[in-house]
C-alpha positions as CSV (number, residue, x, y, z in Angstrom):
1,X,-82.1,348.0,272.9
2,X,-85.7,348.8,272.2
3,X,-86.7,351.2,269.9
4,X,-90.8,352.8,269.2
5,X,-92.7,351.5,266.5
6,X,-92.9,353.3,263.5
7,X,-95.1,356.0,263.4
8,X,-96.0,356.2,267.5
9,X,-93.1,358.9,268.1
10,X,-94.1,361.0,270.7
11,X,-93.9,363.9,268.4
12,X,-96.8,362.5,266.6
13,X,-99.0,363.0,269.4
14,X,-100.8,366.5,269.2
15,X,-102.5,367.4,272.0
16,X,-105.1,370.5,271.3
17,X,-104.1,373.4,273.2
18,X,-106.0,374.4,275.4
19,X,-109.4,377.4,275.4
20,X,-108.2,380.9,275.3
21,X,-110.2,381.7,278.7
22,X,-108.9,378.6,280.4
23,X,-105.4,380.2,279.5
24,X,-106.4,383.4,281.0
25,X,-108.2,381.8,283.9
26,X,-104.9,380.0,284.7
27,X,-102.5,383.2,284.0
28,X,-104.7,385.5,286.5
29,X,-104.9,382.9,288.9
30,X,-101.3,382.6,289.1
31,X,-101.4,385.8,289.9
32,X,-103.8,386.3,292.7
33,X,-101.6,382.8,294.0
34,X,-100.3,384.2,297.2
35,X,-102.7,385.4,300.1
36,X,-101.0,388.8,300.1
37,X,-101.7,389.8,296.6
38,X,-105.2,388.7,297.5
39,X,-105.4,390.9,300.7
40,X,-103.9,393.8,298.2
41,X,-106.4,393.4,295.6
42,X,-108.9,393.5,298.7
43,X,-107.5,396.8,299.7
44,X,-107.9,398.4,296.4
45,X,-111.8,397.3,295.4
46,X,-112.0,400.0,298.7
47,X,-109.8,402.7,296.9
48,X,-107.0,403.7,295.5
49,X,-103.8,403.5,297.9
50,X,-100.2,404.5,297.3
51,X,-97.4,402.0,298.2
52,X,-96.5,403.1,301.3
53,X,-100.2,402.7,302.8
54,X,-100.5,399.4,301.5
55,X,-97.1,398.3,303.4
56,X,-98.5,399.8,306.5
57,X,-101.9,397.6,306.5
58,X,-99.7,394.5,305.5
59,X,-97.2,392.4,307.7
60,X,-94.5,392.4,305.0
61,X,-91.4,394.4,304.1
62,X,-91.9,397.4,301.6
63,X,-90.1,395.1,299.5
64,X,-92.0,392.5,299.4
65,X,-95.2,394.6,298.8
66,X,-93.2,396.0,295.6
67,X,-92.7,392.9,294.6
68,X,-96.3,391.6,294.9
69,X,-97.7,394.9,293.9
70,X,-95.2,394.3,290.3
71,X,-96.8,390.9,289.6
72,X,-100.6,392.1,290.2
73,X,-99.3,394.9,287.6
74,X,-97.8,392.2,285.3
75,X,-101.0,390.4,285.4
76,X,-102.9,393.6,284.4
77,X,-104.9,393.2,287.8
78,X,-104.0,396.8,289.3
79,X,-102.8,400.4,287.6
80,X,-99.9,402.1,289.2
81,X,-99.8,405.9,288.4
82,X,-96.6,407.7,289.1
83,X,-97.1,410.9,291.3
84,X,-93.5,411.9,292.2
85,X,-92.7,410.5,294.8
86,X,-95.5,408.1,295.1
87,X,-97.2,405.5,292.7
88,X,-100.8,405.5,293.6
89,X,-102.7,402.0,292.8
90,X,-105.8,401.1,291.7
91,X,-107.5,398.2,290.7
92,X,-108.5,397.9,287.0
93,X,-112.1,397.4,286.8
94,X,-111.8,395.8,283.5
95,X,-109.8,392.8,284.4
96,X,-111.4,392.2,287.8
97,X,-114.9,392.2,285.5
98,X,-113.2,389.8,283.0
99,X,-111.5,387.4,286.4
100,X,-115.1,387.1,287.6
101,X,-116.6,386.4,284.1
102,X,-114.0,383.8,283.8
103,X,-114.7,382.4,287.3
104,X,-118.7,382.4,286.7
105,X,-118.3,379.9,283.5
106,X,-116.3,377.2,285.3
């Protein structure tokens, strides 16, 4: 049985962590990771749209769109405003200005 040397523990590694953009980069990336929640974020730099007229330009289930729509929401990509019975998205200007900032200084 083998055992480390003394003081080369792996737990005695530290690794820096990493930028605070590249962190961001990476988080709205993630987001924007599927070609549908690209095609919605698309659809909204023209305007805003409510759910149902985004699942009628899409080839997906309402569900699906939901569940896109949710994670662009999570991300802070989009707004959703409630008007009973509709939520009416947008996207918000202020994180697509920060994505492309982000983007630029790669």
């Amino acid at each position: 049985m083998s055992t480390a040397p003394s003081g080369s523990s792996r737990s005695a590694v530290h690794r820096k962590k990493p930028p605070a953009r590249d962190t961001e980069l990476a988080r709205l990336a993630k987001a924007l990771g599927h070609p549908a929640r690209v095609a919605i974020v698309r659809m909204l730099t023209e305007g805003e749209c409510v759910c149902g007229d985004i699942v009628g330009r899409l080839p997906l289930a309402q569900a699906t769109v939901s569940q896109h729509l949710k994670v662009l929401k999570q991300a802070g990509l989009i707004r959703g405003t409630i008007d009973p019975p509709r939520v009416c998205y947008c996207i918000d200007p202020v994180a697509i200005l920060k994505l492309k900032t982000l983007v630029q200084e790669l």
